[in-house]
N, C-alpha and C positions, 0 to 999 in steps of 0.2 A: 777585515775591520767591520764591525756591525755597527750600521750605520742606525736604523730603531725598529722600533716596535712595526710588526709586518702579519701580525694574527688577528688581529683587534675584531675583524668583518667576521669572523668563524663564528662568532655570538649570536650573529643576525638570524640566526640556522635554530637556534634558542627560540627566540622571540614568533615564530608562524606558529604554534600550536593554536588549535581550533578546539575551544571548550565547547560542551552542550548545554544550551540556555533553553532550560521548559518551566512552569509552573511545578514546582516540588516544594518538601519542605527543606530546611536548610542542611537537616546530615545528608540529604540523599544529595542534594547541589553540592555538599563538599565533598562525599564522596563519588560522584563526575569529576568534579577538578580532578582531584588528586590522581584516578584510574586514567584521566585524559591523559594529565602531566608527565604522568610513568611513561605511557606508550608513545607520547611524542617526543620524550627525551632520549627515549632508547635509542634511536634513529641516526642521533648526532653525537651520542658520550663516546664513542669508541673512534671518533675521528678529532674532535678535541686535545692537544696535546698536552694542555694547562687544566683540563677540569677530567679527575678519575671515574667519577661519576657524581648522580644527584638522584635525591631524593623529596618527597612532597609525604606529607603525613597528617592527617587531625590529632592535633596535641592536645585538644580538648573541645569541649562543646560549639566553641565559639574561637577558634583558632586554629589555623593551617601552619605548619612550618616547611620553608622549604630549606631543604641546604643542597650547598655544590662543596663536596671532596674535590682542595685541587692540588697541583705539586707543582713544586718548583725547581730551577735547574740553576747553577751556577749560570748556564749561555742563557738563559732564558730570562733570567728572575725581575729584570725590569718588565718584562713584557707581563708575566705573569701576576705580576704584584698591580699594573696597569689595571687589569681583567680583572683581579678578585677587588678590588676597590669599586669598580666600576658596576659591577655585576648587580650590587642591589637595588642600583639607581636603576640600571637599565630592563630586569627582572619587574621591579614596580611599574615601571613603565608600560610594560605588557600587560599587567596586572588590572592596571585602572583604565585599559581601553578596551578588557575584554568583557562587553556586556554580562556575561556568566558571573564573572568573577566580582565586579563594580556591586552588582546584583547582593553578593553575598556581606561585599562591605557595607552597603546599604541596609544588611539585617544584622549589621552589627558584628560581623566576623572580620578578625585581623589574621594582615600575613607575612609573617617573620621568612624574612630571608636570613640565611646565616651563609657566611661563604669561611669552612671552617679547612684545615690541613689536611694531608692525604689520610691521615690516622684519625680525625674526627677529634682531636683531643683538644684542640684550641678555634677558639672561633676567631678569627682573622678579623671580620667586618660581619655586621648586621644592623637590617634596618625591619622597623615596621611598618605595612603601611594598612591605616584604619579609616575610619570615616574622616578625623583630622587630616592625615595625609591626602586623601579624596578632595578637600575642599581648600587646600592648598599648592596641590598640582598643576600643573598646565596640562597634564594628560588626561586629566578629569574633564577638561571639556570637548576629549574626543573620542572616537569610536574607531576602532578598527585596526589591522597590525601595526603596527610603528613603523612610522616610514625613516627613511634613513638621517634624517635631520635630529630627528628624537632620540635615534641609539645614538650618534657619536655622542650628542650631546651629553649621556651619561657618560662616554669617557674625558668630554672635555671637562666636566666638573672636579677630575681628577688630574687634571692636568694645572701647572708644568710635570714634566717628570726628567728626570735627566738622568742619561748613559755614565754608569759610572767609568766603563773605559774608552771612550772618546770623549766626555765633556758636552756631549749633543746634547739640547736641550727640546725637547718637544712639548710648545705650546698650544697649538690647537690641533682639530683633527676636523674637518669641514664637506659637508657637500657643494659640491663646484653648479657654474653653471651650464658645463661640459660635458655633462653624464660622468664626471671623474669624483672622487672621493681625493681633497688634498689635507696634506700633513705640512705641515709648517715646523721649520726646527731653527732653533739657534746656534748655529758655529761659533765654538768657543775662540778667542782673538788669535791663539796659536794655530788654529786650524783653518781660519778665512783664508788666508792667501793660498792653499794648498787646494781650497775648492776654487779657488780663479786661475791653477794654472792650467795650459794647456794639457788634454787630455784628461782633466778630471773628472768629467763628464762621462765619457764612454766609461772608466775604472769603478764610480758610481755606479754607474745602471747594471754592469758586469756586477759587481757584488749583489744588488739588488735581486736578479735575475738567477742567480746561483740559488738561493731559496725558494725550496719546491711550492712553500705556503703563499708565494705570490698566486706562482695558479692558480690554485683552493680560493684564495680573496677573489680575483675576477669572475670564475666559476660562479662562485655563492651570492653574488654583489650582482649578476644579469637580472635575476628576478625584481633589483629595484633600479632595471633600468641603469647601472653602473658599466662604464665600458673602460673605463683607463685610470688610473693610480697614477698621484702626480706629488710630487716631492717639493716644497721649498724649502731651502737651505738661505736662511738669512743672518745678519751680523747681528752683532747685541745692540743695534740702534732700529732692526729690524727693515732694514734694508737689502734687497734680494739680493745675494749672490749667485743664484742658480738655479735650475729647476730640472725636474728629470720628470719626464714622462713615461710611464706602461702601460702598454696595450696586448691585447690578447694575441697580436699579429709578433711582439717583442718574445713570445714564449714559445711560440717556433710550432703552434697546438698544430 
């Protein structure tokens, strides 16, 4: 039974590129981004199992575009449709805290994210973000990588989302004050009493654990100080029925 979405952190891996911020003029500043962006994306496209690859380009004098080719799977497609929704939000995100880049919005250059199909044929979701976007953000008044509160938060803008084969509903996605990363979800009424009987617990965390990309999330999540992955499972009046904790010690490393 797949219980939800378990890649969401693989993005965070996205978001540390380090652009070069000098006094130049603006083609040569976009031509830094974009050679930065290449070489810092290579690094993580081939371990991504939702994004085939990406690209960063000047489409014109006064504009960057980036796209992410992603693909999707019958087992996958909630989690993946999560992440390409998600992706612009949390892309901008980086965008308007990397001095380099603010730098460029500030002379006037916008940056088209597109997050388009694995064929490039259809654009799924895109957003712009310009000087308007800059003076509308909450990320405009800060500096430096996006800490972990910042990225969910692009996936919580996308949220609820709901499992079409168990009915789970996943409403937020949270940093704890545990060093844990929690996910909160709604058990549909025919599945509560089934998370309160005996043993559902262990059968939970066993499914959980079965998925190799738990590891990948705790691995990539230490850098921000993330130690354990914690599940709440609640009723539609959002009342807790459960909770399942992982830890790097549960993976057996």
């Amino acid at each position: 039974m797949k219980i939800f979405p378990k890649r969401e952190m693989l993005i965070i891996s996205l978001l540390l590129f380090s652009l070069v911020s000098c006094k130049k003029s603006t083609d040569s500043r976009i031509t830094e981004f974009v050679s930065a962006y290449r070489n810092s994306f290579a690094a993580v496209a081939n371990s991504n199992p939702y994004i085939v690859s990406s690209s960063a380009e000047k489409t014109s004098a006064n504009e960057v575009t980036v796209r992410f080719y992603t693909k999707s799977t019958e087992e996958t497609s909630m989690e993946s449709d999560l992440l390409r929704k998600s992706l612009p939000e949390i892309v901008g995100t980086a965008i308007l805290q990397e001095p380099s880049s603010k730098q460029l919005i500030n002379d006037g250059v916008k940056f088209n994210v597109k997050i388009l199909d694995e064929g490039g044929q259809n654009v799924l979701y895109s957003k712009v973000f310009d000087k308007e976007s800059v003076g509308k953000s909450p990320a405009a008044n800060t500096t430096g990588t996006p800490g972990v509160a910042q990225i969910l938060d692009g996936f919580n803008k996308n949220l609820p989302v709901t499992d079409p084969s168990t009915g789970i509903k996943i409403v937020k996605i949270e940093a704890g004050d545990d060093q844990d990363i929690i996910y909160k979800a709604i058990v549909p009424p025919n599945m509560a009493e089934l998370f309160k009987s005996d043993g559902a617990n262990e059968l939970l965390k066993e499914e959980l654990l079965r998925s190799p990309q738990i590891k990948d999330i705790l691995m990539r999540s230490e850098n921000f100080g993330i130690s354990k992955l914690k599940y709440k499972y609640m009723d539609e009046k959002e009342n807790l029925i459960t909770e399942i904790s992982i830890t790097k010690a549960d993976l057996k490393l």
